[in-house]
PALUM-748388 format. One record per atom (N, C-alpha, C, O): atom name; x, y, z. Coordinates in Angstrom, 1 decimal. Layout:
BEGIN
[r 'CA'; [X; Y; Z]],
...
***
This chain:
BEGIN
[r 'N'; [366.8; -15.7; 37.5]],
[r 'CA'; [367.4; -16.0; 38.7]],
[r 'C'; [368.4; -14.9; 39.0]],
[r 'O'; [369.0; -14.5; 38.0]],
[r 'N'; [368.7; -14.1; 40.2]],
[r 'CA'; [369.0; -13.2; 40.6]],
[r 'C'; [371.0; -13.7; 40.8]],
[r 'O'; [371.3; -14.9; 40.8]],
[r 'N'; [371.6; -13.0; 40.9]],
[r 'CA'; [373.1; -13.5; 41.1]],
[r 'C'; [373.3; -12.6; 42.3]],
[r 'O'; [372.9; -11.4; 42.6]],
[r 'N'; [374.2; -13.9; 43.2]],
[r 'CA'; [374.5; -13.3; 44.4]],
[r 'C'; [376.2; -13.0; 43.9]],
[r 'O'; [376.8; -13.8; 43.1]],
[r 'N'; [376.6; -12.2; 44.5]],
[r 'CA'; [378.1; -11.4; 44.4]],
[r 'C'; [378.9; -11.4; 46.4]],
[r 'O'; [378.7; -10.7; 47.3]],
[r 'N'; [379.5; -12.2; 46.2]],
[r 'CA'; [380.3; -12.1; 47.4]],
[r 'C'; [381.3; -11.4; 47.6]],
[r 'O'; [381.9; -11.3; 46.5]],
[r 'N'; [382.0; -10.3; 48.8]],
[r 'CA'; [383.1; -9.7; 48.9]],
[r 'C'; [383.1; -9.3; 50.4]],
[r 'O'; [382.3; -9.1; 51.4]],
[r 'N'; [384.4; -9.5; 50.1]],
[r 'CA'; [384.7; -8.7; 51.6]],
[r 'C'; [385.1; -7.6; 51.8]],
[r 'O'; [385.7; -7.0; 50.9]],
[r 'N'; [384.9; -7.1; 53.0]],
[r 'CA'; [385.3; -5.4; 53.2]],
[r 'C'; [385.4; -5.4; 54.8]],
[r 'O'; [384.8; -5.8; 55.7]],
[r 'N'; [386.8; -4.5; 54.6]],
[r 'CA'; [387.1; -4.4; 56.5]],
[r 'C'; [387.2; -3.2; 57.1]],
[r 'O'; [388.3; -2.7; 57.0]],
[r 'N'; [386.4; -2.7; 57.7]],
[r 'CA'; [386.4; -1.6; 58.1]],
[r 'C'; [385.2; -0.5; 57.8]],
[r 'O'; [384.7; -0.7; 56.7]],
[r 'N'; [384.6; 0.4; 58.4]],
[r 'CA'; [383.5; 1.1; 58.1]],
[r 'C'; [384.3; 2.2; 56.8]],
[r 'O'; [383.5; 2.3; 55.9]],
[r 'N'; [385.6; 2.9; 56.6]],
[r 'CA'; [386.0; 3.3; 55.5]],
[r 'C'; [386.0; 2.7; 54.5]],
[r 'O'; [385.7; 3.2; 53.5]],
[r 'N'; [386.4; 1.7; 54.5]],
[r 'CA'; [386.7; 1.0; 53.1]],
[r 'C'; [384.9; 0.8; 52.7]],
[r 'O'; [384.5; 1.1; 51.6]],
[r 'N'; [384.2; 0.5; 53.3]],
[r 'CA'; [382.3; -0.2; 53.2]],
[r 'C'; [382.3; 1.2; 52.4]],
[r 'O'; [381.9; 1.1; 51.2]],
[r 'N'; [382.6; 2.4; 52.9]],
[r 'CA'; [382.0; 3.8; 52.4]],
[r 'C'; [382.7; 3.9; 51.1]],
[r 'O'; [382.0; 4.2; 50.1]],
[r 'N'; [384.1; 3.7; 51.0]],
[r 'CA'; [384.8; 4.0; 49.7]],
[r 'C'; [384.1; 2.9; 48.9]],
[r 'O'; [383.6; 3.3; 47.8]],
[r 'N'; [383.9; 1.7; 49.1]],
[r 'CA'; [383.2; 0.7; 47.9]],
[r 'C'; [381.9; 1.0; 47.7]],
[r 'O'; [381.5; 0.6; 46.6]],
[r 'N'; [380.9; 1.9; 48.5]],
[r 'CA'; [379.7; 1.6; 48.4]],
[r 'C'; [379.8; 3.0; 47.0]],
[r 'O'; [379.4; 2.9; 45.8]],
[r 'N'; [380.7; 4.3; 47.7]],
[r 'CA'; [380.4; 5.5; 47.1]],
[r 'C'; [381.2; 5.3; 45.5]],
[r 'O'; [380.8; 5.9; 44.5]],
[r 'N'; [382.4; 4.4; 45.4]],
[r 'CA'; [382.9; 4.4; 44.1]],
[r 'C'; [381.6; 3.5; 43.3]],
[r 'O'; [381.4; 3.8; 42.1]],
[r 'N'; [380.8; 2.4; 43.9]],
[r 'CA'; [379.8; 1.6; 43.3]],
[r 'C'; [379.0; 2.6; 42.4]],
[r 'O'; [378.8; 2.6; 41.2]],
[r 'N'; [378.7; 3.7; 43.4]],
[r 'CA'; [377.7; 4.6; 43.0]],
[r 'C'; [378.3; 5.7; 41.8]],
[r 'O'; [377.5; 6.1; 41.0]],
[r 'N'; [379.3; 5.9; 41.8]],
[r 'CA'; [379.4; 6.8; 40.6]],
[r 'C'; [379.8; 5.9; 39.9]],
[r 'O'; [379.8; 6.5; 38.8]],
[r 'N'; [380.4; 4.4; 39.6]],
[r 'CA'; [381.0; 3.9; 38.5]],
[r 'C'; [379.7; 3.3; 37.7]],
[r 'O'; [379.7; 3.1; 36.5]],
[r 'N'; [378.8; 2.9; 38.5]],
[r 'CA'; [377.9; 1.4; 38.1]],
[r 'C'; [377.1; 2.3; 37.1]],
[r 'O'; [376.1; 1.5; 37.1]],
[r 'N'; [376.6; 3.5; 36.2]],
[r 'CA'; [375.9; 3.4; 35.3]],
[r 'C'; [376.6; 3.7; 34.1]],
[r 'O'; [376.2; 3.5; 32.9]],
[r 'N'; [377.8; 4.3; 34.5]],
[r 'CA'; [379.0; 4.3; 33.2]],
[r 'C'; [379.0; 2.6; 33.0]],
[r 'O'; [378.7; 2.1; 32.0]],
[r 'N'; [379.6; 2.0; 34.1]],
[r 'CA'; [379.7; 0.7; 33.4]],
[r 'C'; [378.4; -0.1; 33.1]],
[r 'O'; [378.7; -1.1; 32.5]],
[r 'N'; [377.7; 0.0; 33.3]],
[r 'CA'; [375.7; -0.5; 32.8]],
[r 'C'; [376.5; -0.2; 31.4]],
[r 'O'; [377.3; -1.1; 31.1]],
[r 'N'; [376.4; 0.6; 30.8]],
[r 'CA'; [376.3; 1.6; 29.5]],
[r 'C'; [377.5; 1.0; 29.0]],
[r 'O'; [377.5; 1.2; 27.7]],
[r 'N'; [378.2; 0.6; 29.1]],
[r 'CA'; [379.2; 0.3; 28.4]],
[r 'C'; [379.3; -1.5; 28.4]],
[r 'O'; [380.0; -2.0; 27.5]],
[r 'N'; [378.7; -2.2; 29.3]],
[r 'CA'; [378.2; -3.0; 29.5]],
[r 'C'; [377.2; -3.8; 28.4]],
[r 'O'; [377.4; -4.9; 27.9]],
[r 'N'; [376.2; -2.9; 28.3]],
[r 'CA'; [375.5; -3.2; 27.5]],
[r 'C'; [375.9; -3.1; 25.8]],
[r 'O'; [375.7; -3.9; 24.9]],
[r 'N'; [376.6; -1.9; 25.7]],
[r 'CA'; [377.4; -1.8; 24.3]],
[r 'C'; [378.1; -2.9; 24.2]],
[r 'O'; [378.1; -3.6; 23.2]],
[r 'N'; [379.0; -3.1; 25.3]],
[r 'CA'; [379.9; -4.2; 24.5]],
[r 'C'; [379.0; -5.6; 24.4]],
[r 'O'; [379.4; -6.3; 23.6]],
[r 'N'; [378.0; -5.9; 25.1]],
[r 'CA'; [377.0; -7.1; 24.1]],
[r 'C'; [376.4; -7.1; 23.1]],
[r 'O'; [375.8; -7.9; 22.4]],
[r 'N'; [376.6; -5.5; 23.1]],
[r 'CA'; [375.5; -5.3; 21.8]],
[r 'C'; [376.4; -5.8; 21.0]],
[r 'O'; [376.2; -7.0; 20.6]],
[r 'N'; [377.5; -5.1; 20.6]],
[r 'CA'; [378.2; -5.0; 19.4]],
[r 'C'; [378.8; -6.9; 19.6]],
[r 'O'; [379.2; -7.3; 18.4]],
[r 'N'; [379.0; -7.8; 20.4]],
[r 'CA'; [379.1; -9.1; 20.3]],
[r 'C'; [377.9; -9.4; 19.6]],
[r 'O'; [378.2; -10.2; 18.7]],
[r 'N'; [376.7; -9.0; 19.5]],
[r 'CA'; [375.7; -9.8; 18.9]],
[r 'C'; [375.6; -9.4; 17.7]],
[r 'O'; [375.3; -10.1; 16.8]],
[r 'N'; [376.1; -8.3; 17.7]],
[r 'CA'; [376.1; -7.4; 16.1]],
[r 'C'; [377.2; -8.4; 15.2]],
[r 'O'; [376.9; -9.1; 14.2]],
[r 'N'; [378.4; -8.3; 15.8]],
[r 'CA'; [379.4; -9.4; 15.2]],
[r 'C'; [378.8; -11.1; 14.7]],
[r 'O'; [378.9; -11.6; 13.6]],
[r 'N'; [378.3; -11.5; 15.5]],
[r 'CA'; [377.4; -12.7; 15.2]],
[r 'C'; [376.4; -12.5; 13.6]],
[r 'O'; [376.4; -13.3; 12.7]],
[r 'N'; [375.5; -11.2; 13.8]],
[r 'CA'; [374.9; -11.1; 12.8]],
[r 'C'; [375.4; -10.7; 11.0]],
[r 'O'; [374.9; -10.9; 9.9]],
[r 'N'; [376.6; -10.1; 11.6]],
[r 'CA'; [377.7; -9.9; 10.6]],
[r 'C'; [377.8; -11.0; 9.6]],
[r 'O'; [377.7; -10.9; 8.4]],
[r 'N'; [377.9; -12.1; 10.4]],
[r 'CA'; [378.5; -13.3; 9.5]],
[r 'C'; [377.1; -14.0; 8.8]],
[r 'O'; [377.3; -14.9; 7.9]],
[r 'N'; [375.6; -13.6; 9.1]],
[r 'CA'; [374.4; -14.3; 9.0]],
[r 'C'; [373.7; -13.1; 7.9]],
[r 'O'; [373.1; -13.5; 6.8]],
[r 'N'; [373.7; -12.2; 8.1]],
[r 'CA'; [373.3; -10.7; 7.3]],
[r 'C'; [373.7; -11.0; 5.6]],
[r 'O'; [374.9; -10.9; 5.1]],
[r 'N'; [372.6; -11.4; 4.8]],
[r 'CA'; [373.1; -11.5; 3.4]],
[r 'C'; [373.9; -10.7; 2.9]],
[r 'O'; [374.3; -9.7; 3.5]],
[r 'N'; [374.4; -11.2; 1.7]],
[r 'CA'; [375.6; -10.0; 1.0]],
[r 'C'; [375.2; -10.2; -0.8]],
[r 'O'; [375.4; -11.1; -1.6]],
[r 'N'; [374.8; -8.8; -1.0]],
[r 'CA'; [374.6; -9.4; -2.7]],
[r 'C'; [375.3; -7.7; -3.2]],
[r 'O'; [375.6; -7.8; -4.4]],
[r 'N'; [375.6; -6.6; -2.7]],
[r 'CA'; [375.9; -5.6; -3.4]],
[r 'C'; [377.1; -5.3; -2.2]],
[r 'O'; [378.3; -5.1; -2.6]],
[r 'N'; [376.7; -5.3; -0.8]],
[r 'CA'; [377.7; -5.3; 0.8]],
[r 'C'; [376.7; -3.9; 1.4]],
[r 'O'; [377.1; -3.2; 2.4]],
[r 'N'; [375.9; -3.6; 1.0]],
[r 'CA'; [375.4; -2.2; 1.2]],
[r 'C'; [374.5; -2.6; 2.1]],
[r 'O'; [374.5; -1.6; 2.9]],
[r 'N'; [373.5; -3.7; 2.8]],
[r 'CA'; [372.7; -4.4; 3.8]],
[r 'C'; [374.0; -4.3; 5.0]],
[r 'O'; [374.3; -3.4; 5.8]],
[r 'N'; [374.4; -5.5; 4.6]],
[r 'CA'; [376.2; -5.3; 5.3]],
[r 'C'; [376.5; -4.3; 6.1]],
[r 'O'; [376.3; -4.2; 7.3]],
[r 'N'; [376.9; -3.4; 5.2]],
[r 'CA'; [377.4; -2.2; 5.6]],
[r 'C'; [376.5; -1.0; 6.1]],
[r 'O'; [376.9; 0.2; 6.3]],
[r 'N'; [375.1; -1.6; 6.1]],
[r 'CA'; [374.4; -0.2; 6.9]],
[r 'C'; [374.0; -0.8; 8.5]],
[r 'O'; [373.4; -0.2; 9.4]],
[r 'N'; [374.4; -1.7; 8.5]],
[r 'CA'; [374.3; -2.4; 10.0]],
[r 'C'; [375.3; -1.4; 11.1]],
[r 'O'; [375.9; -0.5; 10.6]],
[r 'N'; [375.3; -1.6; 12.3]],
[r 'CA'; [375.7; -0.7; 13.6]],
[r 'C'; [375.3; -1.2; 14.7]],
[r 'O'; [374.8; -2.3; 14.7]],
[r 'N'; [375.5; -0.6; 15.9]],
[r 'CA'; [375.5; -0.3; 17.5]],
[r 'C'; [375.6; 1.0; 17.3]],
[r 'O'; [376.4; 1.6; 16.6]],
[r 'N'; [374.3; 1.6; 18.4]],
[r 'CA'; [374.6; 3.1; 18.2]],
[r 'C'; [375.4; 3.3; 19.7]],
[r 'O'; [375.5; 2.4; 20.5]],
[r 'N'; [375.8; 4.1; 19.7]],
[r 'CA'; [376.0; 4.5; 21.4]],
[r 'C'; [375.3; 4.4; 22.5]],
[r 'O'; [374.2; 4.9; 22.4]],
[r 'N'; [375.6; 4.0; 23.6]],
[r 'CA'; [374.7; 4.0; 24.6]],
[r 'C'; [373.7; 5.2; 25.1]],
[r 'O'; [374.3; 6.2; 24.9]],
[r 'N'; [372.6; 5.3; 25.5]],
[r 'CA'; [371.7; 6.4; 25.5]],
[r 'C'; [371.5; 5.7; 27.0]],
[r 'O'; [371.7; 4.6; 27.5]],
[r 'N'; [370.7; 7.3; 27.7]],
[r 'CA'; [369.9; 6.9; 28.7]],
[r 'C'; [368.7; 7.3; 28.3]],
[r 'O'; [368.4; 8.3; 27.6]],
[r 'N'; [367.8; 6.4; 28.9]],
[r 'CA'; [366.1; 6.9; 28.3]],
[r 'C'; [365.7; 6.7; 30.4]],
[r 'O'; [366.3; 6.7; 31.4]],
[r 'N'; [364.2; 6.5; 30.0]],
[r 'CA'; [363.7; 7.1; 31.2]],
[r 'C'; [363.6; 5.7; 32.4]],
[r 'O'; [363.5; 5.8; 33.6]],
[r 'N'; [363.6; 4.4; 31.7]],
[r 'CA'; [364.2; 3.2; 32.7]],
[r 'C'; [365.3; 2.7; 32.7]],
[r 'O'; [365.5; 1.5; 32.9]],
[r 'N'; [366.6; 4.0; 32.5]],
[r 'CA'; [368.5; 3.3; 32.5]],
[r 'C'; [369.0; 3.6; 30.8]],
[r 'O'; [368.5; 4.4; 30.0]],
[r 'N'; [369.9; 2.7; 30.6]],
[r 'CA'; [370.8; 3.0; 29.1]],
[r 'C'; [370.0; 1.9; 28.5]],
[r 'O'; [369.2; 1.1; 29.1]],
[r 'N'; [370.4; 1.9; 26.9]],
[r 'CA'; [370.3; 1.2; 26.0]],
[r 'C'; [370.9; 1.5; 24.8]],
[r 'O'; [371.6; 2.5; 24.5]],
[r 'N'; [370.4; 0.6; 23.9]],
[r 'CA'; [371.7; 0.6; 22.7]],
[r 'C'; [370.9; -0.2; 21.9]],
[r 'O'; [370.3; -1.2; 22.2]],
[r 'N'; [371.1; 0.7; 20.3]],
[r 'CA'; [369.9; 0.0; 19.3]],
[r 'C'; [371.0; -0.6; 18.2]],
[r 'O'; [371.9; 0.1; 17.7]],
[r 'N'; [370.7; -1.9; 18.1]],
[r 'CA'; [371.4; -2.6; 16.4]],
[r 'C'; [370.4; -2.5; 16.0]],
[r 'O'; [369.2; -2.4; 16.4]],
[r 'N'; [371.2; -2.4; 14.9]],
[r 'CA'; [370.6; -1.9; 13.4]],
[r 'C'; [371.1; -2.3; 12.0]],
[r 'O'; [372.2; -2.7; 11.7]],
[r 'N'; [370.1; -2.2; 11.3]],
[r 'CA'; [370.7; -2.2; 9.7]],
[r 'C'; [369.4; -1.4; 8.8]],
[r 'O'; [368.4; -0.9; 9.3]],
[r 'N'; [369.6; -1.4; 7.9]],
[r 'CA'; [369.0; -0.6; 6.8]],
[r 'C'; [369.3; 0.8; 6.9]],
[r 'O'; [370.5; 1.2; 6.8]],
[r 'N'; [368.3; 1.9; 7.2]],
[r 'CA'; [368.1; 3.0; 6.6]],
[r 'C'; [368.1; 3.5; 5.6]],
[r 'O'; [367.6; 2.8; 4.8]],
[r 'N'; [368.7; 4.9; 5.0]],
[r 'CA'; [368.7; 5.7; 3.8]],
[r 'C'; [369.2; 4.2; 2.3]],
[r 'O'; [368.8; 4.0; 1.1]],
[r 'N'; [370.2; 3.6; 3.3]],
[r 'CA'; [371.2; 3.3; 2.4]],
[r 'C'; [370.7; 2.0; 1.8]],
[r 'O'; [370.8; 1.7; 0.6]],
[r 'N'; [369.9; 1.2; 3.1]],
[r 'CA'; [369.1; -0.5; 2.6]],
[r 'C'; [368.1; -0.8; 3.3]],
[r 'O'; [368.1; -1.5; 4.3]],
[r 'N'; [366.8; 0.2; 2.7]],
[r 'CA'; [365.4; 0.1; 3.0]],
[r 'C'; [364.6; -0.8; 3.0]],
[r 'O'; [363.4; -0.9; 3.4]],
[r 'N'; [365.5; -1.8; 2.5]],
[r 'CA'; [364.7; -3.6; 2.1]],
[r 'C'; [365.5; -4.2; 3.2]],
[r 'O'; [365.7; -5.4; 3.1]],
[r 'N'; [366.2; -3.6; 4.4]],
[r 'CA'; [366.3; -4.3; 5.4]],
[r 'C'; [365.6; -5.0; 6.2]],
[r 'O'; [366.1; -6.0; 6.7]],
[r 'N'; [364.4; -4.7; 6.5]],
[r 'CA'; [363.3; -5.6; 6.7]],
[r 'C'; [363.0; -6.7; 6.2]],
[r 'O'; [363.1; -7.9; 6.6]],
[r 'N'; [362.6; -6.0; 4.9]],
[r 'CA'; [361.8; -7.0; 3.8]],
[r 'C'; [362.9; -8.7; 4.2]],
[r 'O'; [362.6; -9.8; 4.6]],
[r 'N'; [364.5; -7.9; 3.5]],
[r 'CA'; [365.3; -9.7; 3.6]],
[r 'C'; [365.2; -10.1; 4.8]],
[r 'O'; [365.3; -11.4; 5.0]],
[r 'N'; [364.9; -9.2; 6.1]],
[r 'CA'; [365.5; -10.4; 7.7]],
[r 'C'; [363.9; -11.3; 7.7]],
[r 'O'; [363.8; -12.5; 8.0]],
[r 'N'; [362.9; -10.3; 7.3]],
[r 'CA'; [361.4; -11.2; 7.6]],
[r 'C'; [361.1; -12.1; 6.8]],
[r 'O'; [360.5; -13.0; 7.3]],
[r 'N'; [361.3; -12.2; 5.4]],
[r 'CA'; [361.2; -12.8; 4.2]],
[r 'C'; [361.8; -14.2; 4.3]],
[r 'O'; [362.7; -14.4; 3.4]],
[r 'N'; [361.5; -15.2; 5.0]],
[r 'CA'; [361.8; -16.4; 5.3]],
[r 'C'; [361.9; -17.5; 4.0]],
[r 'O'; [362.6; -18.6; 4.0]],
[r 'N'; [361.0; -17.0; 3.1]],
[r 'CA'; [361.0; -18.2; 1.8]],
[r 'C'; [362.2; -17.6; 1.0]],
[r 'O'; [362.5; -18.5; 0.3]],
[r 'N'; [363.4; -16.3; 0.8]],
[r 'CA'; [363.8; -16.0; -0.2]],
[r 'C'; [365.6; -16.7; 0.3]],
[r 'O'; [366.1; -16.8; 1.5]],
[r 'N'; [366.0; -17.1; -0.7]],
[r 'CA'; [367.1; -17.8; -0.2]],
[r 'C'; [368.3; -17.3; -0.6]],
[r 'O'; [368.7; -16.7; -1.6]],
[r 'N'; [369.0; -17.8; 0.5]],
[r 'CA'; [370.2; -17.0; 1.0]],
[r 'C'; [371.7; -17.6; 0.2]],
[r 'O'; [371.3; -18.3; -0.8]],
[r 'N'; [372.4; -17.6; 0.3]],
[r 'CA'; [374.1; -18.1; 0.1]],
[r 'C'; [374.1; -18.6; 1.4]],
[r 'O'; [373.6; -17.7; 2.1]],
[r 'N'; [374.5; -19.9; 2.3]],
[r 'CA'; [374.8; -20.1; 3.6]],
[r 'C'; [376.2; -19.4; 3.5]],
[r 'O'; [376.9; -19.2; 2.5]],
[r 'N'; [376.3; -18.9; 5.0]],
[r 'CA'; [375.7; -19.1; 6.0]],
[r 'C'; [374.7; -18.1; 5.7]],
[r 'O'; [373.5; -18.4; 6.0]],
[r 'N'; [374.8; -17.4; 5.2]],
[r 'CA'; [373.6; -16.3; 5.5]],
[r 'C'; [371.8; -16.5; 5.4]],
[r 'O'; [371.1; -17.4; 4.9]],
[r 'N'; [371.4; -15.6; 5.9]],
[r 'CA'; [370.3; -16.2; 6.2]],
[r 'C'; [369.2; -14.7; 6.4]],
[r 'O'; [369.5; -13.6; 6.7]],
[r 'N'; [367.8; -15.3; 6.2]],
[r 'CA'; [366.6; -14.2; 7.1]],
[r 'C'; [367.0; -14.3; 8.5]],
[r 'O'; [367.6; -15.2; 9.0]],
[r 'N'; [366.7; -13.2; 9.2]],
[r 'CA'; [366.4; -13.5; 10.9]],
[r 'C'; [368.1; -13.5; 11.1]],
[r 'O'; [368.8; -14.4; 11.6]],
[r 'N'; [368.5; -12.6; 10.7]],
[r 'CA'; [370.2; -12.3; 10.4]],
[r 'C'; [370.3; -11.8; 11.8]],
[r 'O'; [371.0; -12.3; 12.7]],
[r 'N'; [369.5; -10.7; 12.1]],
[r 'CA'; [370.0; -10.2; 13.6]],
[r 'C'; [369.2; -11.0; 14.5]],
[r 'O'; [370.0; -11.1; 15.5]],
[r 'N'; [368.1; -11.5; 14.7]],
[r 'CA'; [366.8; -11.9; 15.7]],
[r 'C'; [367.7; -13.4; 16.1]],
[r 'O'; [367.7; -13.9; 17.2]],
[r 'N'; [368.4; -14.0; 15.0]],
[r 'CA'; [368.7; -15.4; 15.8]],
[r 'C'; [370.1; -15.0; 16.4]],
[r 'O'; [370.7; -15.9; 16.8]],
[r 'N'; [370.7; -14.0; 16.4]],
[r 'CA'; [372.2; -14.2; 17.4]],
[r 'C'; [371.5; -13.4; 18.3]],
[r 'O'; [372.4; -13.2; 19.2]],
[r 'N'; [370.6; -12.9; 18.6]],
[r 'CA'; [369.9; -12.2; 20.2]],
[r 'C'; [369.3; -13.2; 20.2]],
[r 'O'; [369.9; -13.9; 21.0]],
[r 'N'; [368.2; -13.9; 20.0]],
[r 'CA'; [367.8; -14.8; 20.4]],
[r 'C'; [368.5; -15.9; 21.2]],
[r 'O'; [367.8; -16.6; 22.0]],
[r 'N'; [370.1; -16.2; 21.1]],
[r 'CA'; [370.6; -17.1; 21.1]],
[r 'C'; [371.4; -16.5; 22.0]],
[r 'O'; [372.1; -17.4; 22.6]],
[r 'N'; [371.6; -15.2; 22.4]],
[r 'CA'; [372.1; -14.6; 23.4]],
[r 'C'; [371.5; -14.8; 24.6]],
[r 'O'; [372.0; -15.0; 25.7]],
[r 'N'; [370.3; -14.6; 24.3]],
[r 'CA'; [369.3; -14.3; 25.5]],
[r 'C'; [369.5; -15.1; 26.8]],
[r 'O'; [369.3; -14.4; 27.9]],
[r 'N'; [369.8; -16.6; 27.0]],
[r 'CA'; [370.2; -17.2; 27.9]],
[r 'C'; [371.5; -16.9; 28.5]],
[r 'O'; [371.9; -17.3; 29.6]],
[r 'N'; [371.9; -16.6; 28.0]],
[r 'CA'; [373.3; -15.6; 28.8]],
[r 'C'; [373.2; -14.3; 29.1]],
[r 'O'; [373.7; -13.8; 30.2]],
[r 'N'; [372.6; -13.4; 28.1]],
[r 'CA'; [373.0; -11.9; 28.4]],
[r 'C'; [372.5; -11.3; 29.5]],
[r 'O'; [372.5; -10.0; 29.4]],
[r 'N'; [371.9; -11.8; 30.8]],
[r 'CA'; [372.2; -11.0; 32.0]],
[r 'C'; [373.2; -11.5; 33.0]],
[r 'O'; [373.6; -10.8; 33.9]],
[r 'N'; [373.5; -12.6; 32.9]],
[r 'CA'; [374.9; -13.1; 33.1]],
[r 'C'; [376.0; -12.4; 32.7]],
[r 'O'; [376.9; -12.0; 33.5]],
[r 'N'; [376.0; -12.2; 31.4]],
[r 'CA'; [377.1; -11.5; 30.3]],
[r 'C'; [377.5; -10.2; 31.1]],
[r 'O'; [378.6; -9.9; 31.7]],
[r 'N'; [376.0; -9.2; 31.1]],
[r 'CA'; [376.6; -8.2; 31.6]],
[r 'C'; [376.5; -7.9; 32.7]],
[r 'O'; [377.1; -6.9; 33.0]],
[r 'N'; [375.9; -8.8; 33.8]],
[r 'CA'; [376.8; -8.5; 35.2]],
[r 'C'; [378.1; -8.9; 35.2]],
[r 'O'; [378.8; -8.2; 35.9]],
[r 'N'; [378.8; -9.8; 34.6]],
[r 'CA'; [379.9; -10.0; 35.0]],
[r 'C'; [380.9; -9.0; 34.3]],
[r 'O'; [382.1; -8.8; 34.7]],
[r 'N'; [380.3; -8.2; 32.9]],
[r 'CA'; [381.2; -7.2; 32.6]],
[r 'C'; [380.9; -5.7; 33.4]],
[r 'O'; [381.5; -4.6; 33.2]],
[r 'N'; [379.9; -5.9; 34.2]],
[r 'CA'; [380.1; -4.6; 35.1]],
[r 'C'; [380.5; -4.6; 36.2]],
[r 'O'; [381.1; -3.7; 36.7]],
[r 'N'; [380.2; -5.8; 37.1]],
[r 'CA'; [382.0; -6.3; 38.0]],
[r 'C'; [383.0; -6.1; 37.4]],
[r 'O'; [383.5; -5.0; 37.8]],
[r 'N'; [383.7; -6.7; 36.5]],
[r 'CA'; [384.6; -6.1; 35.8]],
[r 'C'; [385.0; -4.5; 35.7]],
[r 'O'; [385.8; -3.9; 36.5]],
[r 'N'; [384.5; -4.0; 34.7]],
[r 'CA'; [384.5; -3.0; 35.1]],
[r 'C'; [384.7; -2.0; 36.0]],
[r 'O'; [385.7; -1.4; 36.1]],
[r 'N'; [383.6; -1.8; 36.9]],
[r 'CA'; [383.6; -1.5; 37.9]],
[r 'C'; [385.0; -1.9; 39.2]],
[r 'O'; [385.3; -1.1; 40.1]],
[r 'N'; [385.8; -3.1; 39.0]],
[r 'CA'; [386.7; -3.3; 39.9]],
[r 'C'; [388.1; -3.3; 39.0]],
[r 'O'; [389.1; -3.9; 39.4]],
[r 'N'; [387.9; -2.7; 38.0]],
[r 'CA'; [389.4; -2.5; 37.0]],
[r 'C'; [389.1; -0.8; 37.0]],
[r 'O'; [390.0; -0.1; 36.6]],
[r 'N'; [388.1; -0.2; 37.4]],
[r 'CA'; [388.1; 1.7; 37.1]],
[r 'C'; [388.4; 2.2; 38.8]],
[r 'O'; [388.7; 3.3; 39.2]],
[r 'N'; [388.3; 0.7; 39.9]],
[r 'CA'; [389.3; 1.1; 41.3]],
[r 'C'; [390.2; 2.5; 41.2]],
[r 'O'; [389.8; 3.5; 41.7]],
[r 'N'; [391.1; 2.4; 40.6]],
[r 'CA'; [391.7; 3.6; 40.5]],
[r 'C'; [391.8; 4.6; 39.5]],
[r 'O'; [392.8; 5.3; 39.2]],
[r 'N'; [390.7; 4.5; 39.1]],
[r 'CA'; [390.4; 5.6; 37.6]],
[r 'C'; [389.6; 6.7; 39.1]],
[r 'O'; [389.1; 7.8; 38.8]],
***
């Protein structure tokens, strides 16, 4: 479902200053936007991500926002160099965990995001966008 945004505006200058600040603020805040959900979901998975050495743990992240060729995005993560069996634990559903922790460490706090996060981040790029007014 699409969200409608109400505002008023008086005058053909002000219409031009809102339309032309929309346009240079709204992909910095997209991008920043989406980082700060990321890294909320990341924090979720924090607490669900096994812990038997902290090195799983601690190879998890948000990278920076990127633009690719349909807008920004932003990759969580864990494993690499450091914990190559990051897979193996999130897919591996029979091997058991310490609660809370768990398989599906990152997949269930996006999953569980999902019903909100275009909500989420239109309202943090309103935000944005009407707090950088005078940036």
């Amino acid at each position: 479902m699409a969200n409608v945004f109400t505002f008023t505006l008086e005058g053909d200058l002000e219409l031009k200053t809102a339309l032309l600040l929309a346009k240079q603020k709204s992909p910095l805040a997209v991008a920043q936007a989406i980082y700060e959900e990321a890294n909320k979901i990341f924090a979720q998975s924090q607490i669900l991500v096994p812990v038997d050495t902290g090195v799983l743990r601690g190879s998890g992240g948000v990278s920076a926002p990127q633009q690719g060729p349909s807008g920004y995005f932003v990759d969580i993560f864990y494993g690499g160099p450091a914990a190559p069996y990051a897979l193996y634990v999130h897919e591996i559903l029979g091997n058991y965990h310490n609660p809370p922790t768990q398989a599906k460490y990152l997949e269930q706090p996006f999953m569980a995001s999902l019903n909100q996060l275009q909500n989420n981040i239109a309202s943090r790029i309103i935000h944005i966008v009407r707090s950088s007014k005078g940036a």
